[in-house]
N, C-alpha and C positions, 0 to 999 in steps of 0.2 A: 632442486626447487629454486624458484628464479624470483620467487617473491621471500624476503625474507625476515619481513615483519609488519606488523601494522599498530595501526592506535586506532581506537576513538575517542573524542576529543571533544568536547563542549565549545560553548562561543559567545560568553557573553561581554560585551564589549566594557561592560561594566569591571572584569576582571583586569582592564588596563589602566593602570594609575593616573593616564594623561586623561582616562576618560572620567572612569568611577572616583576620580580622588580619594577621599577618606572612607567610599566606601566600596574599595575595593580591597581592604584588608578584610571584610567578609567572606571574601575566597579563596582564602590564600592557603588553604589546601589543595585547592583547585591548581593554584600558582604552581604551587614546590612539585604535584604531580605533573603537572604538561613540564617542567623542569626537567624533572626524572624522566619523562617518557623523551623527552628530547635527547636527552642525554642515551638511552638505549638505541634511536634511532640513528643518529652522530654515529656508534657504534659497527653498525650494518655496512657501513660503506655504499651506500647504494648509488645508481648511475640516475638513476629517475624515480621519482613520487610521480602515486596517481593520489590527485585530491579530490576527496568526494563532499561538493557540500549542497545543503538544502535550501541556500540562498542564494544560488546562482539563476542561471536559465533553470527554466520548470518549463516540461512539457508533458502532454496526455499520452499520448502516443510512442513517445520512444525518447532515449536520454540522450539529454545535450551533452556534447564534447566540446570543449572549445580548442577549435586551430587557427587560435590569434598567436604570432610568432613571441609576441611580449605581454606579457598581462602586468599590469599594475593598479595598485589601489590602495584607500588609508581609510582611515576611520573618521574622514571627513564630516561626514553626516552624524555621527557622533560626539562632534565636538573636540576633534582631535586631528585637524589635518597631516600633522608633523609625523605621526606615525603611519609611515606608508612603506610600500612591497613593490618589488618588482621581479618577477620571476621570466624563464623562459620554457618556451614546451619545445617538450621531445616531440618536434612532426611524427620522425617514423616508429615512434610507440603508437601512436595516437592513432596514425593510421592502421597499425597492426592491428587495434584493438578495434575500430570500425571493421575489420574483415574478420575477426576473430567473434565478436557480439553477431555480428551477421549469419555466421555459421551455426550459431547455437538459435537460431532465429530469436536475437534481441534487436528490436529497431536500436537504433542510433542517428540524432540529426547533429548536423556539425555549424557549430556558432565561427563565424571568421571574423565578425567585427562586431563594436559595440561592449563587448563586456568586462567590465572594472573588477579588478579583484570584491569581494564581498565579506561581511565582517563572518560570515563561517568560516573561512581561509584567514583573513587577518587578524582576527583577535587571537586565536588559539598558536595561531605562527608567531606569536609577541611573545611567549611564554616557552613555547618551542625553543624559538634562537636564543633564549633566557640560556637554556640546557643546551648549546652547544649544536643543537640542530640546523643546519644549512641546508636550504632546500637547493638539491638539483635542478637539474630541467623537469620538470613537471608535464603528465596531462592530468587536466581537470574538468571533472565529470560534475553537468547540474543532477537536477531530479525528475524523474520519471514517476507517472500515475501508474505503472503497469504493475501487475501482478505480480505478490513477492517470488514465485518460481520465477519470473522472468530474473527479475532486480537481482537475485542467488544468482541465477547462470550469467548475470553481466557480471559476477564477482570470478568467476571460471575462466572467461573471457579475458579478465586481466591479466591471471597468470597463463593463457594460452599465448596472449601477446608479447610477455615478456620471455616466454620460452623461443618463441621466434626470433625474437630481434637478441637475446644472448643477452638480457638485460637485467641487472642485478636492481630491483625494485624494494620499497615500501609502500605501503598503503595506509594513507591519512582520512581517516572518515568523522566528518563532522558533524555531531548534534547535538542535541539538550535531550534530555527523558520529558518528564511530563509537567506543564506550564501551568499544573492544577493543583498543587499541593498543599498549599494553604488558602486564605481568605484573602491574603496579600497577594496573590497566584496573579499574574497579568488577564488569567480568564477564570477568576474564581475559585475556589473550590469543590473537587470534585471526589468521593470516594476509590473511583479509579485511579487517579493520579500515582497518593503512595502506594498501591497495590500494584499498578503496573510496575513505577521503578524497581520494587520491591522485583516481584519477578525476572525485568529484565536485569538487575543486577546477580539474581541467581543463574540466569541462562548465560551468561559471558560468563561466569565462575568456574559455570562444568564446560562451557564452550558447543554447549548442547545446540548446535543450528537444526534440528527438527524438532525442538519444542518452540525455539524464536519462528519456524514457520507455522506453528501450529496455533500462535494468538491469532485472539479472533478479532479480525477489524477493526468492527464497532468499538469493543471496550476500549482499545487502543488510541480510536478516534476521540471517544470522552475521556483519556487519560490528558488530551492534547500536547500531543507530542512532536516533536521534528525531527527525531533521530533514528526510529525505527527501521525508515527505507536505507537509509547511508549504511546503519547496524549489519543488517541481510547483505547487502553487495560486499563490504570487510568480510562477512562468514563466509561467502562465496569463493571468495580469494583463495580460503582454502581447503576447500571442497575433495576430501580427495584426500587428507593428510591427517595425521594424529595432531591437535591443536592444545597448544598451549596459552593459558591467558593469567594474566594476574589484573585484579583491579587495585590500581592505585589510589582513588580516592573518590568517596562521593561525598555531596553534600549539597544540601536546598537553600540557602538562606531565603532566597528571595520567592520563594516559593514554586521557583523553578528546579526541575535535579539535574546536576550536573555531574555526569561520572569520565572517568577519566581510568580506560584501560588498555592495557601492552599485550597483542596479539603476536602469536613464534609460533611456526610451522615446527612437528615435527616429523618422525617417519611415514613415508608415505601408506597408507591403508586404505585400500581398494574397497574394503566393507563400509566406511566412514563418507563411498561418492555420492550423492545424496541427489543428482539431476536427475538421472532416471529411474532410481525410486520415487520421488517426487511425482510423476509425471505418469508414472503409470500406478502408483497408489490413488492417484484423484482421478483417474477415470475408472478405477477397477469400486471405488466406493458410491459411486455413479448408481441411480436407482434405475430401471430400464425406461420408466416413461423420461427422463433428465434425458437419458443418452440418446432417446429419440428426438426430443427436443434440440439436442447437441448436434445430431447429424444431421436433422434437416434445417437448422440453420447454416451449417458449413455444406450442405448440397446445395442452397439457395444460392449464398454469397460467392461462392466458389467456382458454381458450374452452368448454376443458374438455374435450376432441377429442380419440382419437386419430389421430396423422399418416399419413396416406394417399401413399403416393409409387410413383408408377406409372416404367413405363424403369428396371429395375432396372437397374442395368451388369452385365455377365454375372460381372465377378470377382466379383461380392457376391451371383449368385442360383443361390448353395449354402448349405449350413448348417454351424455352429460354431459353440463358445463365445464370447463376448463379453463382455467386461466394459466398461460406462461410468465414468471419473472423470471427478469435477468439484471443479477448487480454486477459491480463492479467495484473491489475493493471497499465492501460493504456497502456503497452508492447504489441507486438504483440504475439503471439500465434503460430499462423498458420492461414494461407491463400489460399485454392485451391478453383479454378474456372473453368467455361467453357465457352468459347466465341458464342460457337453454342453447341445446345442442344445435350446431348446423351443418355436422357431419356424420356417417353414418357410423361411427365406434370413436371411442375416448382415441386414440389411436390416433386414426386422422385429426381428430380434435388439437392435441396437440402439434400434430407438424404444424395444421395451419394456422394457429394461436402462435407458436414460436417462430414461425417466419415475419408476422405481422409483428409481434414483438421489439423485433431485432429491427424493423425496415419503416414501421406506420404508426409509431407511437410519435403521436406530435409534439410532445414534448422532450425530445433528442433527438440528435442526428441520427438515421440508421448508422448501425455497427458496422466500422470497418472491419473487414477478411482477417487482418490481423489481431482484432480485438476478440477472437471469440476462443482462444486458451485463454484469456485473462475473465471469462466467465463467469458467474456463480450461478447454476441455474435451480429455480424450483418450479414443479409445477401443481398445482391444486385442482384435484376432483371434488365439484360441487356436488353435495346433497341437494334434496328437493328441499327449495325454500318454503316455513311455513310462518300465516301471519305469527302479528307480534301484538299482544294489548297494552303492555307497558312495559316502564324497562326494568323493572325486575326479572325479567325473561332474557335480558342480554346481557352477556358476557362477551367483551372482546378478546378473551383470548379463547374461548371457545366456538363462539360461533362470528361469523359475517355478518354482513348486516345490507339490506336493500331498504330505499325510499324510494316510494314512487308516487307521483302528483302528475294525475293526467298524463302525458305522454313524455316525462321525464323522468331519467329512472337513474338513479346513483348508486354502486353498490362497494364494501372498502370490505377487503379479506379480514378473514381474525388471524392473532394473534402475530400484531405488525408492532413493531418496536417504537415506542411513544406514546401510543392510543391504549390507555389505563380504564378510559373509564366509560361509558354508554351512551352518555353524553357527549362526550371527544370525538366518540367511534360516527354515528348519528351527524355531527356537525360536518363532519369530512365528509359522508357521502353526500348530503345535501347541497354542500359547497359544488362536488364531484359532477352532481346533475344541475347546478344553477337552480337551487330552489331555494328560497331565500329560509332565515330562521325561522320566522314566525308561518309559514303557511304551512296548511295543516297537509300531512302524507299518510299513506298507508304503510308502514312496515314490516319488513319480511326478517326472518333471521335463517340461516341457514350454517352447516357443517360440512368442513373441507377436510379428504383426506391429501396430506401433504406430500410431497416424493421430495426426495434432495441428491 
């Protein structure tokens, strides 16, 4: 094994005396642990660090590498120019790992100029070299929107790289837990917050990486977090091996969590590979109208086709509304539907709803070829809609809702994450068709069954 340790590592520039002055003895658990972790890492002897942080380059599509020969940076912008870094990269790791990511189909784009060290690499490297850590030649990795399967197998990818180039590596990944934890929180207070850290401190404990891919987005998203994606790519690294971790230290003050844990391979375990379990667990959980939905959007984009699927199942060779969504990392995607059918079985209803999905929702680019494993797809078979007299008859998590005035018609699915209440549900479709609040509609309510 050629990777021989890792960290994750918090970042707030506030833990550096030249920045936080007096209050940065608030962290200073924080402190003595990046100390300690430095100090195990010093230990490994390693020829190269890859550093993974979340405020570097950010891209949608595939993650940034940078192959600037010299990186440096300080915590200028902080109020601290004196403390600055200047590292150099391993090219041919870097490149290793562009052809390595590549194989396991993880895009990767390569930054050559332009980018300064950032305080996710400089703060936490003040504390580091504190404990005797010297960083090698470095590659450093920004952040990607893509799917946490993908963001796992760019952690595979690193130790595939280093097994090439004969290179005794660390992996440094950089983030905070959740920026929600108290009233004082930089974004408030959120129930999520200590509940997520809470978990993800228990998921680094056991080292458990299929239950860290098993959060589910959203909560994660209201936990407001920046650590999560860096967390997956470090578990990825060692994908493949029995894993050791200890946490060395958490703590909130500021309403942010900041943990601080020491990742050690150890014997390698074949049962513990977790890519293609991954990968063929989420399409074998796949409902069959999804998979349809699935294949003829990658017939469309791919070949250019539409999908032909002979043996309808007889529940599906009838006709009804349909609607296709598709997210992304909880996000929406695209969303097109049909309230009455205009094809001849639910069947076709679907391909041609999830083609138009993916290509003709004007509110997104159609889906790049690449984007459609980073998926989430649902799709909803409309009941027949019946009027409405008031709203004690609706329920947004149970039923949908149509408004229509004259030749404008709005309609919002149930049970959509935010829309509480009959009213909310009501405002959105009206918004949906341009019908203002006060004019008067006729309303429909209707019942979706859902596929996932």
């Amino acid at each position: 094994m050629w990777v021989l340790g890792g960290g994750l590592v918090p970042h707030p520039p506030i833990m550096v005396p030249e920045v936080g002055g007096e209050e940065a003895h608030r962290v200073q658990r924080t402190q003595e642990a990046l100390k300690a972790l430095g100090r195990r890492l010093s230990e490994k002897g390693a020829e190269a660090a890859v550093l993974i942080t979340p405020h570097g380059p950010v891209l949608w599509e595939a993650v940034p590498l940078v192959l600037q020969p010299r990186l440096e940076g300080d915590l200028g912008r902080f109020g601290a120019p004196e403390v600055s870094f200047a590292l150099t990269t391993d090219e041919e790791l870097a490149r290793a790992l562009v052809e390595a990511a590549g194989e396991l189909e993880v895009p990767v784009s390569l930054v050559r100029s332009g980018y300064r060290l950032d305080h996710g690499v400089t703060a936490p490297l003040y504390w580091l070299e504190q404990g005797g850590f010297k960083l090698p030649p470095v590659v450093l990795c920004g952040m990607a929107f893509l799917s946490w399967r993908r963001l796992y197998r760019f952690g595979t990818a690193v130790r595939r790289a280093a097994e090439r180039c004969r290179r005794r590596v660390v992996v440094v990944a950089s983030g905070d837990l959740s920026h929600r934890l108290s009233p004082e929180a930089p974004y408030g207070y959120d129930p999520a917050g200590p509940q997520f850290d809470a978990r993800i401190r228990e998921i680094v404990a056991t080292a458990d990486a299929k239950a860290l891919l098993s959060l589910d987005p959203a909560w994660a998203e209201r936990a407001g977090e920046c650590g999560l994606r860096p967390l997956i790519m470090l578990f990825g690294t060692f994908d493949g091996y029995r894993l050791r971790t200890e946490i060395l230290s958490y703590e909130g003050p500021f309403g942010v969590g900041y943990l601080v844990a020491y990742f050690e391979p150890g014997e390698e375990t074949p049962e513990r590979c977790l890519v293609e379990e991954l990968a063929n667990k989420f399409r074998k959980q796949e409902s069959y109208l999804v998979k349809v939905a699935r294949k003829a959007i990658e017939a469309y984009l791919n070949r250019g086709e539409r999908l032909k699927v002979k043996d309808i199942p007889p529940e599906f060779n009838r006709r009804a509304g349909v609607f296709v969504s598709l997210k992304k990392e909880g996000m929406l995607r695209g969303c097109i539907g049909t309230i009455s059918p205009t094809q001849p079985n639910i069947v076709e209803e679907v391909i041609e709803n999830a083609i138009s999905a993916a290509t003709r929702d004007p509110r997104f680019e159609p889906v790049d070829p690449r984007e459609i494993e980073d998926l989430t797809i649902s799709v909803d078979v409309l009941e027949e809609p019946e009027p409405v007299e008031s709203l004690a008859q609706l329920d947004p998590k149970e039923y949908g809702v149509i408004v229509v005035s004259g030749s404008r018609r709005g309609l919002l699915l149930p049970d959509i994450e935010g829309v509480d209440t009959p009213e909310q549900q009501l405002a959105i479709a009206r918004r949906k068709a341009g019908i203002g609040p006060h004019e008067p509609v006729k309303i429909y309510r209707f019942r979706v069954t859902r596929y996932h």
